[in-house]
C-alpha positions as CSV (number, residue, x, y, z in Angstrom):
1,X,-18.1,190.8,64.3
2,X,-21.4,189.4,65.2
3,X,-23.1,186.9,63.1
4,X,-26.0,189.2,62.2
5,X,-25.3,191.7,59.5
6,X,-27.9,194.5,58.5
7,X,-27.1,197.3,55.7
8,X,-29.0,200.4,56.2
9,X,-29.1,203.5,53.3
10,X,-30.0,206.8,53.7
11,X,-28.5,207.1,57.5
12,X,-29.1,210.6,58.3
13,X,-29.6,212.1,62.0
14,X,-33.8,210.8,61.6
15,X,-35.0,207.6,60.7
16,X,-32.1,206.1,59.2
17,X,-29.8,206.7,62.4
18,X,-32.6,205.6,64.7
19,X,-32.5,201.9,62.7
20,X,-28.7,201.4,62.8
21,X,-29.2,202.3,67.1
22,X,-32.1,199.9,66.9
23,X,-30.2,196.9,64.7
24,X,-27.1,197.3,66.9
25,X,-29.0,197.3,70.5
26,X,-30.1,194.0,68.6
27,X,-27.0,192.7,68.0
28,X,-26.3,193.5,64.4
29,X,-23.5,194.7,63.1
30,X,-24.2,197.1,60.3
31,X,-23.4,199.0,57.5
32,X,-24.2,202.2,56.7
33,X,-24.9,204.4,53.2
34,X,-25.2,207.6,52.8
35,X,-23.8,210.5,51.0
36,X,-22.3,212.6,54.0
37,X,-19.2,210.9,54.9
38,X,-18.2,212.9,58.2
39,X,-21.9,211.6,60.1
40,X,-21.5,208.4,59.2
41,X,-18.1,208.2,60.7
42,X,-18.8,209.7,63.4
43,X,-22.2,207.7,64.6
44,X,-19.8,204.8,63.3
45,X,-17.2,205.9,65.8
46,X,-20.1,206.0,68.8
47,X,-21.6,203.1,67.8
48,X,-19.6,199.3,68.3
49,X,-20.8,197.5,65.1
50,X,-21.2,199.9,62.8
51,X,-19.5,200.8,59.9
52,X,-19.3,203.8,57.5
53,X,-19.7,203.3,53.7
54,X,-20.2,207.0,52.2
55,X,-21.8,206.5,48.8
56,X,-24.5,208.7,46.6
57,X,-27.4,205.5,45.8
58,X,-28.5,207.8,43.1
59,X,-25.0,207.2,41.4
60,X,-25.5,203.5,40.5
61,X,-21.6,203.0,39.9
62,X,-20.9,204.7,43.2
63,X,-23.0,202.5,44.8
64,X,-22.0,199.7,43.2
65,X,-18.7,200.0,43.9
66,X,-19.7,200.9,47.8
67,X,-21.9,197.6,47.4
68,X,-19.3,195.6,46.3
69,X,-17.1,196.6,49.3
70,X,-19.4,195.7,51.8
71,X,-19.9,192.5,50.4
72,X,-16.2,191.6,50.6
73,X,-15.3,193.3,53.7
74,X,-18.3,193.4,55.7
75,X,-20.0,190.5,54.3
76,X,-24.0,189.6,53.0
77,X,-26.5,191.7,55.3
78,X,-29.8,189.5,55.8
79,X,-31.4,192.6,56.8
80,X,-31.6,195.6,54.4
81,X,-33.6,198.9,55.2
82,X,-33.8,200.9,51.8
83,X,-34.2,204.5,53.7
84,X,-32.6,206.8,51.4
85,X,-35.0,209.5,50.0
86,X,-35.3,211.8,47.0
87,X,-38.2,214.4,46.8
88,X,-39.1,217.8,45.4
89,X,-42.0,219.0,45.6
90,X,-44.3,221.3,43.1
91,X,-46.9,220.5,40.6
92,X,-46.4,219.0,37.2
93,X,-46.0,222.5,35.6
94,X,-43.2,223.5,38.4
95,X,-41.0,220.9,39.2
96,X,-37.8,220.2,37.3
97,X,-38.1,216.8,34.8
98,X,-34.5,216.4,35.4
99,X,-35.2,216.4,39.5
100,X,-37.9,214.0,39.0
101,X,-35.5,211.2,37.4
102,X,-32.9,211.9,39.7
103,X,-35.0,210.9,42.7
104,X,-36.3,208.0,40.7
105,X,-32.8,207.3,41.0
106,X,-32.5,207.0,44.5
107,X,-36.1,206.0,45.5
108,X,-36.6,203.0,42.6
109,X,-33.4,202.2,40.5
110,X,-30.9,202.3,44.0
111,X,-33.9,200.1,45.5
112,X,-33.7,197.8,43.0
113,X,-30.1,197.8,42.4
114,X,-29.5,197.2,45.9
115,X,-32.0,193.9,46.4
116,X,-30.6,192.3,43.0
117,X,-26.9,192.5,45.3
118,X,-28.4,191.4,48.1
119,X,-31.3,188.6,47.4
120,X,-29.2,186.1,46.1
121,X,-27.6,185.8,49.3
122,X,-30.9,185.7,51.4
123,X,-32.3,182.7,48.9
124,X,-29.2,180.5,49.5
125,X,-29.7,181.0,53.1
126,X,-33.6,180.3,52.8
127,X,-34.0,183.5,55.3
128,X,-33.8,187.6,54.9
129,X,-35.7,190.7,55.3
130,X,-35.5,193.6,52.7
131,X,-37.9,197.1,53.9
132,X,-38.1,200.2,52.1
133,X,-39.3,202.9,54.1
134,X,-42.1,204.8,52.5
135,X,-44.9,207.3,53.2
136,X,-48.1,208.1,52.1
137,X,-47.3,209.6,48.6
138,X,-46.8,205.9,47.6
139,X,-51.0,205.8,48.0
140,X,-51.9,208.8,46.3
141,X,-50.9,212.0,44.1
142,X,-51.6,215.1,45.4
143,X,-51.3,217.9,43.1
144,X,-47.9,219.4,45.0
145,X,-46.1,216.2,45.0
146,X,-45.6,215.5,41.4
147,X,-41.9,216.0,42.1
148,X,-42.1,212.9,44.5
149,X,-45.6,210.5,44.3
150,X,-45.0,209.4,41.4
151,X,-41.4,207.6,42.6
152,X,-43.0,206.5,45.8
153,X,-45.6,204.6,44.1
154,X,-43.2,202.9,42.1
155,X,-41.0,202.2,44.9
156,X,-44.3,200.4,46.6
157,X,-45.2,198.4,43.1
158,X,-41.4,197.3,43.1
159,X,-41.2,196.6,46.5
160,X,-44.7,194.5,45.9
161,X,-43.5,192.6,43.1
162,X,-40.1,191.3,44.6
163,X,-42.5,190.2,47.6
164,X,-44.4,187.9,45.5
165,X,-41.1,186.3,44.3
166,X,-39.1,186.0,47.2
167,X,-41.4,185.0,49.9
168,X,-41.9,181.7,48.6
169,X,-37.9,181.5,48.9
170,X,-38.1,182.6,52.6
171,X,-37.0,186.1,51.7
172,X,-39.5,188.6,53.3
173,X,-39.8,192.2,51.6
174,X,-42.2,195.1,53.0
175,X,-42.8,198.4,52.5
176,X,-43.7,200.6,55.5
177,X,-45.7,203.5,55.0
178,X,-44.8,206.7,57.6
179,X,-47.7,208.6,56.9
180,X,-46.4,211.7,59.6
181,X,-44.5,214.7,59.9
182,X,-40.6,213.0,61.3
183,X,-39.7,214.4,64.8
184,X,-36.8,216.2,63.6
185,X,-35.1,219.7,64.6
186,X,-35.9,221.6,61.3
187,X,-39.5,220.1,61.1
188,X,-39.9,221.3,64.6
189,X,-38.6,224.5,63.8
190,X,-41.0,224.5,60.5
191,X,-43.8,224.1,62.8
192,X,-43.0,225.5,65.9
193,X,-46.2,226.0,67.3
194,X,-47.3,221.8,66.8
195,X,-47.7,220.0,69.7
196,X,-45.5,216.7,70.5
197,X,-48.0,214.2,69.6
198,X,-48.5,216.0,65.9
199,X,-44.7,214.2,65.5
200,X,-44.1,210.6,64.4
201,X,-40.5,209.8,66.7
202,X,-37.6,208.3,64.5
203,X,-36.8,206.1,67.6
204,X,-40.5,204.6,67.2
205,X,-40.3,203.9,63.4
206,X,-37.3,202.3,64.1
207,X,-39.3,199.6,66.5
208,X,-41.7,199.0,63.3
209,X,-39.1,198.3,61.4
210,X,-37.7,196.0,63.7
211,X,-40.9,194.2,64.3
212,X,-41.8,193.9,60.7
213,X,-38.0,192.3,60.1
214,X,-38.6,189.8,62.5
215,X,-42.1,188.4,62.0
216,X,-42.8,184.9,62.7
217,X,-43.1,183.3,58.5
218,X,-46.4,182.3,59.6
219,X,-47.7,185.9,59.8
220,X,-45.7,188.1,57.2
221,X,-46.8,191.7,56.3
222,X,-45.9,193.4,53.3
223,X,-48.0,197.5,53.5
224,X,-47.4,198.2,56.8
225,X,-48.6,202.0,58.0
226,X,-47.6,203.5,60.7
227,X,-48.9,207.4,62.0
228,X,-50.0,209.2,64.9
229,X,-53.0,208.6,66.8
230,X,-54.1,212.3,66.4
231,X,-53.0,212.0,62.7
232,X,-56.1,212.4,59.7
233,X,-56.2,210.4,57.0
């Protein structure tokens, strides 16, 4: 194993697989969380570092228990990318209550339950990066996305507050805003007549991430946002 150790959730074929590529071309081993068991081995399988923990983060004992092996067999990560994602989308009349508390679940209480595991380790070392990945909903509410907003917000106010505790103990949490459609084959096939530059690339989030885990102490960021240069906002 290497001596760098990264955990990565939500590692899907998008954003979350682009990270674990980037971490391990950067000589991380990592671990991986996500709900569908057969990807993750197999990218862990393609991939020397990596390894596969299947776990639903909405299921806090699940992922507790998933947590607790990586700690023992894999070891403390001092990088952590919170990537897993819950939406549905609707206004307040439509959407489901009950859908609304389960992404809550995966976006905030997994994000929190994840850096109380983690940050303990990273203050004893005096070093440690913990990123959520988030997107524009975590700015504003826009009457379609009260199935999802409202978590991202949250999400961003967490990821704020653990900031201002932990970066004073060498521990540096962001939170970066993709504020873009994801290059991905169904969102492609959603808008198949948008050109290539209307896509954010996972491969290029990935670099973000990587640069915002590895800024100097001297210049930290905490809302980073990253779009498309043809992107409105």
């Amino acid at each position: 194993m290497n001596q760098k150790r990264a955990l990565v959730t939500g590692v899907g074929p998008g954003t979350g697989l682009a990270v674990v590529r980037r971490l391990a071309a950067g000589g991380y081993d990592v671990a991986m969380v996500a709900r569908n068991a057969d990807r993750l081995g197999e990218i862990a399988a393609a991939i020397p570092g990596v390894r596969a923990y299947p776990a639903d983060v909405s299921n806090s004992a699940q992922f507790d228990m998933a947590l607790d092996t990586i700690l023992q067999e894999f070891g403390a990560p001092e990088l952590v990318v919170h990537n897993a994602v819950g939406g549905v989308f609707g206004n307040f009349m439509q959407i489901d209550p009950v859908a609304l508390q389960q992404n809550f679940q995966t976006n905030v209480m997994a994000f929190l339950q994840l850096a109380r595991r983690v940050a303990p380790f990273m203050i004893d070392a005096g070093k440690g990066a913990i990123i959520a990945s988030g997107n524009t909903s975590a700015l504003r509410g826009k009457n379609n996305f009260a199935g999802f907003a409202p978590t991202k917000a949250a999400q961003r106010i967490l990821a704020e507050s653990m900031a201002r505790e932990l970066g004073p103990k060498g521990v540096h949490v962001a939170y970066v805003i993709i504020d873009a459609v994801i290059d991905l084959e169904w969102t492609r096939k959603a808008r198949p007549d948008a050109p290539d530059d209307f896509f954010i690339k996972p491969s290029d989030i990935a670099e973000e991430i990587w640069h915002v885990a590895h800024q100097p102490k001297s210049a930290w960021s905490f809302n980073v946002e990253i779009r498309p240069f043809k992107e409105v906002w």
